[in-house]
C-alpha positions in Angstrom: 0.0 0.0 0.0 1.6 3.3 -1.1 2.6 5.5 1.9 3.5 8.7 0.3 7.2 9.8 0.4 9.8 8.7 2.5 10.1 10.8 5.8 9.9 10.4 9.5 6.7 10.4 11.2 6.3 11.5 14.8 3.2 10.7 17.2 2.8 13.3 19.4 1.5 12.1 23.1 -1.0 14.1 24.9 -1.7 12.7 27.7 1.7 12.8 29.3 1.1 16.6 31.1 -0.1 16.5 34.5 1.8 13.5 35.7 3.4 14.2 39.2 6.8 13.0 41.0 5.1 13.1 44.3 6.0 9.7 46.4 4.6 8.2 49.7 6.7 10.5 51.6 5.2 13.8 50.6 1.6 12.5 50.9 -0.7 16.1 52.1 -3.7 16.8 53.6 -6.0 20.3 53.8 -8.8 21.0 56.2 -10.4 24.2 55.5 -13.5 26.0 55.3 -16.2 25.0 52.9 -19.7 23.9 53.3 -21.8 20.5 52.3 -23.0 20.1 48.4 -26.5 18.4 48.4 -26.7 15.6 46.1 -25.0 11.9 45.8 -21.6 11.3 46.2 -20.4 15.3 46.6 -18.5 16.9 49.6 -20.1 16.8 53.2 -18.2 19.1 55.6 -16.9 16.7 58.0 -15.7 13.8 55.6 -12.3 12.9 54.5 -12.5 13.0 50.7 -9.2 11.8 48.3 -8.3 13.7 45.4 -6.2 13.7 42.5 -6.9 16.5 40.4 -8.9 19.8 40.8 -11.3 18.3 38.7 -11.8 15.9 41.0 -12.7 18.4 43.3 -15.3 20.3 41.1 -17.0 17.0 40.2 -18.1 16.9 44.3 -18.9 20.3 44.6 -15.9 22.3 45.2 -16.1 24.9 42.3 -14.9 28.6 41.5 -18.2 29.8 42.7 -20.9 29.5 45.4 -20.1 28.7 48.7 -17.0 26.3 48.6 -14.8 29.0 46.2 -12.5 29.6 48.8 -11.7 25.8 49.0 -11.5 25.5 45.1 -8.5 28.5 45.4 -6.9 26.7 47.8 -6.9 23.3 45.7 -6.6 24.9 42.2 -3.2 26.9 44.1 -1.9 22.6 44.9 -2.3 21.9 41.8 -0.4 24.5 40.4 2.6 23.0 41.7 2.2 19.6 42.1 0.6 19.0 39.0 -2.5 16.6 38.5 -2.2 13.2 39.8 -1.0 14.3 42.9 -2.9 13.1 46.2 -4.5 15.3 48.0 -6.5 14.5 51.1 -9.5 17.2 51.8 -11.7 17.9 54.1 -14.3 20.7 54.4 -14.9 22.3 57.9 -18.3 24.8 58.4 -17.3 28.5 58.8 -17.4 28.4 63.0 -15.0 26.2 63.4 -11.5 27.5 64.0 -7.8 26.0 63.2 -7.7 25.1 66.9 -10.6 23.0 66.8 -9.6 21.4 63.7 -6.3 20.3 64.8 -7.9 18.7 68.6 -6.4 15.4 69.0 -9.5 14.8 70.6 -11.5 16.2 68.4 -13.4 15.0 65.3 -11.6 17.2 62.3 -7.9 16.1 61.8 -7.5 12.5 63.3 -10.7 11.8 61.3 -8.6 12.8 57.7 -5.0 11.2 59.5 -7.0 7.9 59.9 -9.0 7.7 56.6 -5.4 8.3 55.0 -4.3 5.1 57.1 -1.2 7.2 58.3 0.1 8.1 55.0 -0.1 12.3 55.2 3.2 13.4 56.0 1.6 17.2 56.2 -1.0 18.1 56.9 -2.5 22.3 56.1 -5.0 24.0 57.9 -7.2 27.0 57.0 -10.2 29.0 58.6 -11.7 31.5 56.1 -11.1 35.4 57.5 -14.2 37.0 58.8 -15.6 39.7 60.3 -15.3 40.0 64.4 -12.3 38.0 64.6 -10.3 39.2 67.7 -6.1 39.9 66.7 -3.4 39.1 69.3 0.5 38.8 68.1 -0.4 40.4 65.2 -2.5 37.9 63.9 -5.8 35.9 64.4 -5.5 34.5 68.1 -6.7 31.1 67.4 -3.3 31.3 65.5 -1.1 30.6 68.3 -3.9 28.1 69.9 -3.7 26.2 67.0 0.2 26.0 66.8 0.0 24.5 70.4 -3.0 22.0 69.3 -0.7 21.4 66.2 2.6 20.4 67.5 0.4 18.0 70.2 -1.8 16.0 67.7 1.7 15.9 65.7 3.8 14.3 68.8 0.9 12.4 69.1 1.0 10.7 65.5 4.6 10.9 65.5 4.6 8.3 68.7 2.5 6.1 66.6 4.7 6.1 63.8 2.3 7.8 61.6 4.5 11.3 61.4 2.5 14.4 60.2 4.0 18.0 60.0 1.3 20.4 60.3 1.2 23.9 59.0 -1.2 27.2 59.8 -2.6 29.3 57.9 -1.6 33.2 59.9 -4.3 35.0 58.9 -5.3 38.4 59.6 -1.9 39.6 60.1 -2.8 43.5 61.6 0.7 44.5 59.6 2.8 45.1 62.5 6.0 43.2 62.7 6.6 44.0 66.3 3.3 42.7 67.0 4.3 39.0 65.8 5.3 36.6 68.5 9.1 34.8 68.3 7.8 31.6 67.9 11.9 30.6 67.5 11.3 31.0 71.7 8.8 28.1 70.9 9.3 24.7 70.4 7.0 23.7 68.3 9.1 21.6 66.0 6.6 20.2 63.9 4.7 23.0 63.3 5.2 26.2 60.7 3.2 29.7 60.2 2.7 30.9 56.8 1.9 34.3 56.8 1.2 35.2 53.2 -0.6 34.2 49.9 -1.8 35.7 46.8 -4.2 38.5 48.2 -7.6 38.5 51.0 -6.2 37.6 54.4 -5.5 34.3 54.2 -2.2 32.4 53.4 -2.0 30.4 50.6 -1.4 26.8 52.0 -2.3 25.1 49.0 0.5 26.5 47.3 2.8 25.4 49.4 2.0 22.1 50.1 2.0 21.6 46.2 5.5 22.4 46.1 5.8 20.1 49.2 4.1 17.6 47.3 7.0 17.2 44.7 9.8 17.7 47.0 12.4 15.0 48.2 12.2 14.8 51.8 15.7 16.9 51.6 14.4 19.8 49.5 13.7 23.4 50.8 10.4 24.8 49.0 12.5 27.8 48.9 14.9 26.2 46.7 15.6 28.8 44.0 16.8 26.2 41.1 13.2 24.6 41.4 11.8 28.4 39.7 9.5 30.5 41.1 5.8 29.6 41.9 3.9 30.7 38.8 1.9 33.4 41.0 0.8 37.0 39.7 0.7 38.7 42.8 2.5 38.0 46.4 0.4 39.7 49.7 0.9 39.3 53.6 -2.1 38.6 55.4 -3.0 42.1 55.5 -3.7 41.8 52.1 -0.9 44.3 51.7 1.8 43.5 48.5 4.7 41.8 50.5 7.0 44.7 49.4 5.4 47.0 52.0 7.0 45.4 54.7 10.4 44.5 52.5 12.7 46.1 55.5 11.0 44.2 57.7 11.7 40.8 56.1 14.6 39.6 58.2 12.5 40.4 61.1 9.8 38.6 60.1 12.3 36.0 59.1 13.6 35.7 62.8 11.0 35.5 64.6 10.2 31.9 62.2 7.6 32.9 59.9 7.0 31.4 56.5 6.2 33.9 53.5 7.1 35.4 50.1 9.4 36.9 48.4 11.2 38.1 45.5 14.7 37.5 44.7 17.0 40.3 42.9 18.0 39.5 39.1 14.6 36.7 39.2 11.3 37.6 37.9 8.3 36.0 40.4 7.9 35.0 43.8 9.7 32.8 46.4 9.0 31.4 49.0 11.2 32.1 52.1 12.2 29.4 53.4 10.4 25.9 55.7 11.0 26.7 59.5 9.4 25.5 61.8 8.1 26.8 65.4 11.4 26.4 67.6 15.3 27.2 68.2 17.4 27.5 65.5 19.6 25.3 67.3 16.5 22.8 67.5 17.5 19.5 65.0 14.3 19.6 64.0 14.1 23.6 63.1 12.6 23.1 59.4 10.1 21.2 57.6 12.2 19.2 55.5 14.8 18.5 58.9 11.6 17.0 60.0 10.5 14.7 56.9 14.0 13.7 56.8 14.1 12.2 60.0 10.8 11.1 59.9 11.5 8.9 56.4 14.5 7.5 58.4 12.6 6.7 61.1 10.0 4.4 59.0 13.0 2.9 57.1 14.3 1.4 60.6 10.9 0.5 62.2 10.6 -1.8 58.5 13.7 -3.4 59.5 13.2 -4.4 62.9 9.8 -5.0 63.2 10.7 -8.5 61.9 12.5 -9.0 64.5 9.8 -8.5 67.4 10.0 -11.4 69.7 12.6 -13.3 67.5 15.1 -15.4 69.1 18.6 -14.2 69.2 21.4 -16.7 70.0 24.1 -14.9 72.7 27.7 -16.5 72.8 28.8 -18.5 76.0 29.7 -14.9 77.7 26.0 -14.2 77.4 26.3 -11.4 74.7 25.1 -11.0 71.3 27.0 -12.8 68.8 29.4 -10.1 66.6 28.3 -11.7 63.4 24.4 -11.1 64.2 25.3 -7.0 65.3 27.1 -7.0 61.8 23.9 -8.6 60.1 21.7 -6.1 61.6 24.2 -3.2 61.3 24.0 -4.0 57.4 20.3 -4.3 57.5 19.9 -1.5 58.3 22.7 0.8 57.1 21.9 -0.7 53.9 18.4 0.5 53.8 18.7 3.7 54.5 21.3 4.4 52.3 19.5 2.4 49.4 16.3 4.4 50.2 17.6 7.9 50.8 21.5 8.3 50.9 21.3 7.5 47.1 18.7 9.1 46.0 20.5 12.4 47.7 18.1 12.9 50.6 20.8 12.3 53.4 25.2 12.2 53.5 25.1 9.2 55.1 24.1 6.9 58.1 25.8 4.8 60.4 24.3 2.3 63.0 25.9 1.6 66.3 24.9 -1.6 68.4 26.4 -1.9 72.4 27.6 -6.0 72.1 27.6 -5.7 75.8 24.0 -4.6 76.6 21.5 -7.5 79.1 19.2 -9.0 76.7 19.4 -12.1 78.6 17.9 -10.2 81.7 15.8 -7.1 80.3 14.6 -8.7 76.8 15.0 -5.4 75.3 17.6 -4.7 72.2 18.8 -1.3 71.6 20.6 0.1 69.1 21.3 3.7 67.4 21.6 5.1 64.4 23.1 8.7 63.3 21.8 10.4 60.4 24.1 12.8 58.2 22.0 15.3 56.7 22.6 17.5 53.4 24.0 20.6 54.3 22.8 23.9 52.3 23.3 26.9 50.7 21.0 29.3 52.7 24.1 32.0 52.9 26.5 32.7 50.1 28.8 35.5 50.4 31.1 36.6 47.6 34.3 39.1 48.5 34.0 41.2 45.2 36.0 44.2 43.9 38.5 45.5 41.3 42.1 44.2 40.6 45.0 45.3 38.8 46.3 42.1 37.6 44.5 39.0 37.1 47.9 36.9 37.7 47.4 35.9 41.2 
């Protein structure tokens, strides 16, 4: 059958746009105001929903208009970054009920969307939609600092049952005064972080930033400034004022461990400033991604040695543990954690460390410890520039 002239033919696939490189360790969730959509199958306030796309979330009610916009911004802003495919774990809390409230370990809003995701959101976002009559302390809604405290608890919490969740606030209604913001690096809320801007209103924009957590590494910074900037037309504090307004007062804001936006000289767009979290500088765990480092290790060594709950373990004639079985389980896991993150680029290293001379005879219990090289990174570069005579030396 005649095929025309010779030539190369090329099939164009359209389908391939919208995949995502989010894994199981960058898993999100988002509780936020919204309200119930009658009909079968759509979104009930109250209700863990999964999602994968923002169409996913207009096909159950959650649409640019009506009563649930303000959830479709904050889902349409996700899937900005993290492109479609990514999973997204929702769900929609009435307009009374504050951040606080929602983060309760007790209470019936966040361990209801941790434990319909089985464990599996590594952060989890919360918003409360600003309104009228809302009383300001440290500069910005009070429930703000409530719901850091509430945060960092039902985080611990989760944490002990090795289902680790990072939780971040939404620091709305900032009143614009930078002296009035509390230090929360006096604070040690180490799981916990503060954004305190978005793309106008006075509300932060946490769906943008959990979709650039959502494609991270474990490792990476969503302030990295490689990764570009975040496709946004307009940056505001949650004053509603452009972040520029307060651009002398960045460091400050900085300091006292805020998240928010910037720009960057010689880059067109918007930044964001960095991931810290609610505590010391000198705290390990002082940043998000210090957190879902530690937190990936952590699940990496509790794979390991679960297998080896209530297994016998043969002890020389001394009474201690056989040298060849501490090298077995010093490989085990050294092995794994290297396989899993050191060479993918998430960590420098890990070494594991097991006492030969430690009583399981009399206590039953096996101990062991394992140390964690992080990446280190470039958060402070400073050049020595100036004129020269000769370019010899």
């Amino acid at each position: 059958m005649a095929q025309g002239l010779p030539g190369v033919e090329i099939n164009i696939n359209t389908d391939r746009l919208g995949q995502t490189d989010q894994t199981e360790d960058s898993i999100v969730g988002l509780i936020l105001t919204g309200s119930t959509v009658a009909g079968a199958d759509n979104i009930t306030t109250g209700t863990a929903k999964q999602l994968f796309s923002l169409e996913g979330a207009e096909a159950i009610g959650i649409t640019a208009s009506g009563t649930n916009a303000f959830a479709h911004t904050a889902i349409k802003n996700f899937y900005a970054q993290a492109g479609k495919g990514a999973e997204l774990w929702i769900m929609l809390v009435t307009a009374a009920i504050k951040m606080s409230e929602i983060l309760d370990l007790t209470g019936d809003f966040a361990p209801v969307l941790l434990d319909a995701a089985q464990g599996r959101i590594r952060t989890l976002a919360v918003s409360q939609k600003s309104a009228a009559g809302i009383t300001v302390a440290n500069g910005v809604d009070e429930d703000v600092d409530l719901a850091a405290t509430k945060g960092q608890a039902l985080a611990v919490a989760y944490a002990g049952k090795y289902k680790p969740v990072r939780v971040i606030i939404d620091g709305k209604d900032f009143n614009g005064t930078v002296a009035d913001l509390k230090d929360y690096k006096t604070t040690t809320h180490n799981r916990v972080a503060i954004l305190l801007a978005g793309t106008g209103g006075k509300n932060a924009a946490v769906g943008l930033l959990l979709g650039r957590i959502a494609v991270n590494p474990v490792q990476r910074s969503v302030a990295r400034v490689r990764d570009g900037e975040l496709g946004i037309t307009a940056a505001k504090f949650t004053n509603d004022a452009a972040i520029e307004t307060l651009e002398d007062s960045w460091n400050a804001i900085h300091n006292k461990g805020y998240i928010f936006l910037r720009t960057i000289p010689g880059k067109a767009g918007y930044f964001f400033t960095g991931d810290p979290t609610l505590t010391a500088d000198s705290d390990d765990l002082a940043s998000l991604k210090r957190v879902a480092t530690i937190d990936k290790a952590t699940l990496i060594a509790l794979g390991v040695f679960t297998d080896n709950i209530l297994d016998e373990i043969p002890l020389e004639e001394n009474g201690k543990i056989s040298p060849a079985l501490i090298g077995n389980w010093k490989a085990d896991i050294e092995n794994a954690i290297n396989q899993q993150m050191t060479n993918n680029g998430e960590i420098s290293g890990c070494k594991a460390t097991i006492d030969p001379d430690q009583d399981i005879l009399g206590t039953s219990e096996f101990k062991a410890s394992l140390d964690i090289l992080p990446v280190g990174y470039s958060e402070y570069i400073k050049i020595d520039l100036g004129f020269t005579t000769s370019l010899d030396n």
